[in-house]
C-alpha positions in Angstrom: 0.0 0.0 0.0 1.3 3.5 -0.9 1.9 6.1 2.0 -0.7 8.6 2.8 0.6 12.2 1.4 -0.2 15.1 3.1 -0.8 18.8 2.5 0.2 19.5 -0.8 1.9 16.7 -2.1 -1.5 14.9 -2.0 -2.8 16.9 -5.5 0.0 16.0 -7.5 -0.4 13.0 -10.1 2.0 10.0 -9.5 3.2 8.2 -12.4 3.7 4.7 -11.6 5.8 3.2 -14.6 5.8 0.1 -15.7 9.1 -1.7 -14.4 8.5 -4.2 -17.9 8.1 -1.2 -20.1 11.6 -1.8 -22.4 11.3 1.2 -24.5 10.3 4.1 -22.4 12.0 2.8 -18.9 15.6 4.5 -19.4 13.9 8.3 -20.6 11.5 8.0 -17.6 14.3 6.7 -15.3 16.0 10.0 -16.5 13.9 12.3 -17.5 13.3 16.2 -15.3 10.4 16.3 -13.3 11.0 20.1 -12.3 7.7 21.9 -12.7 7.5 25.2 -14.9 5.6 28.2 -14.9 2.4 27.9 -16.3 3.7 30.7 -19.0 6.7 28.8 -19.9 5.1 28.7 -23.6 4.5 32.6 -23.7 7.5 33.8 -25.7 7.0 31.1 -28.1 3.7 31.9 -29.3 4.6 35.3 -29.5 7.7 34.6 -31.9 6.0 32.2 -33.7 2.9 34.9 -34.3 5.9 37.4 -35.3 6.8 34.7 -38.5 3.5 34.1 -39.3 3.0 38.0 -39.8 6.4 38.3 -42.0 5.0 34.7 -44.0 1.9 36.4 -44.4 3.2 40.2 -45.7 5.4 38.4 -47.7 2.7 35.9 -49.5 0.4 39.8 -49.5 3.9 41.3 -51.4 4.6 38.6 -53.8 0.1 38.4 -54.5 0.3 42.2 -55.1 3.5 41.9 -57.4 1.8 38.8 -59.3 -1.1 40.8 -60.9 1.1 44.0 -61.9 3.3 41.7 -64.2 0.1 41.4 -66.4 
């Protein structure tokens, strides 16, 4: 039987792997269970909304240019 957690340990998930599990055993065995903020992702959407902006002016720029070669 697992030990009773208190406080608040008690809300967080426990993974319980597999010990037969061959393939994902040595990541998990490994692998960072640090938690991050939950606006870790932040910047990256941001950035990646900055190159779809410059994909999209530059698909606007080569549509405009495409019709005045007529």
């Amino acid at each position: 039987m697992r030990p009773r957690l208190k406080g608040a340990q008690s809300t967080v998930g426990v993974f319980n792997a597999r010990p037969d599990d061959p393939f994902y055993q040595d990541v998990l065995d490994s692998a960072d269970n640090t938690l991050q903020r939950r606006d870790a992702y932040t910047e990256v959407r941001r950035y990646a909304n900055y190159i779809l902006l410059a994909l999209g002016v530059v698909a606007l720029v080569g549509w405009w240019r495409s019709g005045r070669r007529e």
